[in-house]
N, C-alpha and C positions, 0 to 999 in steps of 0.2 A: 582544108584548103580555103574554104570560106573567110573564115577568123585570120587564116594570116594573108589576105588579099584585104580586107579591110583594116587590120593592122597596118600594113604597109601602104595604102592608101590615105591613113591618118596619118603617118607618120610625113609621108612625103605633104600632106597637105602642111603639117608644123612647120615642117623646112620652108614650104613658101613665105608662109606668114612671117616667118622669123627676118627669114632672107630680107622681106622686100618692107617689113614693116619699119616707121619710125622709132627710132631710140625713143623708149618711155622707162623710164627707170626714178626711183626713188631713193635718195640716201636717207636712212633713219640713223639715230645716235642712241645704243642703245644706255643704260645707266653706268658702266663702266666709261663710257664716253666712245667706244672703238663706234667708227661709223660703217654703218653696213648699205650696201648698194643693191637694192631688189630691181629686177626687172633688167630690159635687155639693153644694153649700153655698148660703149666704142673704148677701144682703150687712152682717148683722148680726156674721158672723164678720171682715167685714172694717173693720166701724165699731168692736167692742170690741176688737178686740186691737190692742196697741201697734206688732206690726211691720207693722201695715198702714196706718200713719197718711199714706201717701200715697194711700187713698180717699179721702179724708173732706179732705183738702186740696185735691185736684184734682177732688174735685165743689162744694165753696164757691168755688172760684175758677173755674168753669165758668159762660159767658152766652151760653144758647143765643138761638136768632132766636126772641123768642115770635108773628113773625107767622107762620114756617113752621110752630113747633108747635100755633099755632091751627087753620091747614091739616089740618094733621095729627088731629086730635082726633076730628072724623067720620068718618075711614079706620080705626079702633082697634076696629070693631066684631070678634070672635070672633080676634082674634089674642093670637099667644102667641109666646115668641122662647125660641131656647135659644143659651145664651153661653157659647165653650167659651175661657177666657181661661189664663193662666199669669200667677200672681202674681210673677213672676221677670222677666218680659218689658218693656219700657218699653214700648212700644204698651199693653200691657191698662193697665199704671197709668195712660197716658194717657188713655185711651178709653174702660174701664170703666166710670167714673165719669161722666163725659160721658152714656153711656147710660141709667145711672139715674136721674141729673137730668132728661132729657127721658121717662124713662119715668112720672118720679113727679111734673111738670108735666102729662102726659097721663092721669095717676092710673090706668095698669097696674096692676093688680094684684098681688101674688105671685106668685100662682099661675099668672099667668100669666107668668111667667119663672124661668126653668131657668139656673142659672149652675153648670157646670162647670168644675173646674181642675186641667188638666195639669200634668205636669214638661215636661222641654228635650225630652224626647223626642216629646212629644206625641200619643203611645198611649196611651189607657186600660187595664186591665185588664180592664173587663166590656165591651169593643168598642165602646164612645159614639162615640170618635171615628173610628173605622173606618167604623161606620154612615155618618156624617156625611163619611166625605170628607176630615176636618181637616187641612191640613198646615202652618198658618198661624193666630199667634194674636195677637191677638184674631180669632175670628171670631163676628160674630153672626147668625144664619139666624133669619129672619122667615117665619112662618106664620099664614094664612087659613084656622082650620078643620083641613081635614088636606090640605093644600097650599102647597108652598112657596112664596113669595113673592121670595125673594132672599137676598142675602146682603151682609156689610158684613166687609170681611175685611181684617185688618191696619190699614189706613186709610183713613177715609171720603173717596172722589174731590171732594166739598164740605165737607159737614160733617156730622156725626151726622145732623143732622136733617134737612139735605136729601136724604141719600140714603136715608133712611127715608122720608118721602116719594116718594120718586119708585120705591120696592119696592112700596109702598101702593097705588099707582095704575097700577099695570101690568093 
């Protein structure tokens, strides 16, 4: 009982941190030239810079189901999602985008979402992903409050939006 009251304790303290901290992130370019984005960011670094223009492609070309996101709309009450992706990865460049199209038809807020981004490695250096368990990316971890709800990792078993729904309703 111990262990997972300080578990949960640490975790909701990450949430704050992440929540309320300044974007600090770093693009590196690794020797293939693909640029990788560490650290916690906004999706505006990936809409104005040029080497990310497979965001902003594969969210215009994303049609999510708007009767499951309608579903969805009354389950969005006090949640907040933290998204620990790799700009290097074709998952995240699938997926990504995917998520904030359904996020920003459900009119999420910012603040209520936290995007994090690894190298290959998929360790942090201030332990985000260790916290979290990470070993696989995209992964996106849905939260109620300061309770996890679930998670959406690598590939949605439906589709973004069904199985956000079905973390929603547990």
């Amino acid at each position: 009982m111990t262990v997972r009251i300080l578990f949960i304790t640490a975790l909701l303290y990450t949430i704050m941190l992440l929540s309320c901290a300044p974007l600090s992130y770093t693009i590196e370019t690794e020797v293939t030239g693909t640029k990788v984005l560490k650290g916690v960011f906004d999706r505006e670094v990936l809409e104005e810079n040029p080497d990310f223009s497979w965001f902003t492609t594969n969210y215009s070309a994303y049609r999510y189901d708007s009767a499951v996101v309608n579903r969805l709309a009354p389950l969005m009450n006090d949640v907040h999602v933290v998204m620990i992706v790799g700009t290097w990865c074709g998952d995240s460049k699938r997926e990504l985008p995917k998520q904030f199209k359904i996020f920003d038809a459900l009119q999420l807020s910012n603040d209520k979402i936290v995007v994090f981004g690894v190298d290959r490695s998929k360790k942090s250096v201030d332990g985000t992903t260790q916290k979290y368990r990470v070993v696989k990316v995209p992964t996106l971890i849905v939260f109620r409050g300061e309770q996890e709800l679930g998670r959406i990792v690598e590939n949605p078993t439906t589709s973004q939006e069904e199985d956000l729904l079905r973390l929603l309703k547990k």
